[in-house]
C-alpha positions in Angstrom: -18.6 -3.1 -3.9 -14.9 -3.5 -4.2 -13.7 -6.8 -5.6 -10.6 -9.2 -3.6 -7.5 -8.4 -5.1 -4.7 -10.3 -5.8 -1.6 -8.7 -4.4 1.9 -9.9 -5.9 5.7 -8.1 -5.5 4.9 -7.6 -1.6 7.5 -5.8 0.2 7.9 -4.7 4.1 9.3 -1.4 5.2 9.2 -0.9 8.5 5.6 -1.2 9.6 4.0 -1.0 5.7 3.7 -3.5 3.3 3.7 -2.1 -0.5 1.9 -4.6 -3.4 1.2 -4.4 -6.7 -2.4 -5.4 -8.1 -4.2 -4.8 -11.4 -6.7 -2.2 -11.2 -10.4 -2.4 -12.3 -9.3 -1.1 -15.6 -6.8 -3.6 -15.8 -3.5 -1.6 -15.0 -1.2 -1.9 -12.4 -2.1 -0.1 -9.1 0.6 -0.3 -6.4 -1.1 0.2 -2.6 1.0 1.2 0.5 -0.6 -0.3 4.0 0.0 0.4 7.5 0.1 -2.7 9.2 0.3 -1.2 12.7 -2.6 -1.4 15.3 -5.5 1.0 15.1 -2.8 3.0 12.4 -5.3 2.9 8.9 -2.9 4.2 6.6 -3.7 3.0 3.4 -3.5 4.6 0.1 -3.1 3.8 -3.8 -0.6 5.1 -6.5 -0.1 4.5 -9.8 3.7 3.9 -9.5 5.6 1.6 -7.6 8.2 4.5 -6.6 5.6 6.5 -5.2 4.2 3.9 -2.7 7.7 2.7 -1.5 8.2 6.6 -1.1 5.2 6.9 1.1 5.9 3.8 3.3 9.7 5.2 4.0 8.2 8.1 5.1 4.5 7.5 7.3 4.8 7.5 10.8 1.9 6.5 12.6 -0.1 8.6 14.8 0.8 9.0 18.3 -2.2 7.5 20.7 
């Protein structure tokens, strides 16, 4: 079971939202979500860089 976490530093680019939250071990875990209909893109990285780097470059499957 995953616990609720807390999401601070939220940013939008384009259709993704990037946060940071503490990890179960306590360290910073920064998550990149698609917020698009039906998309599903989500995915976690341990730096910041790396998830604003993924959300400048997803593009959504085409339905």
């Amino acid at each position: 079971m995953t616990a609720k976490r807390r999401f601070r530093s939220i940013v939008r680019i384009g259709p993704v939202q990037v946060g940071t939250s503490h990890s179960d071990r306590g360290r910073n875990q920064h998550t990149a979500a698609c917020t698009a209909p039906g998309c599903g893109f989500s995915t976690d990285y341990d730096s910041r860089a790396a998830a604003e780097l993924a959300a400048r470059t997803h593009h959504c499957p085409v339905r």
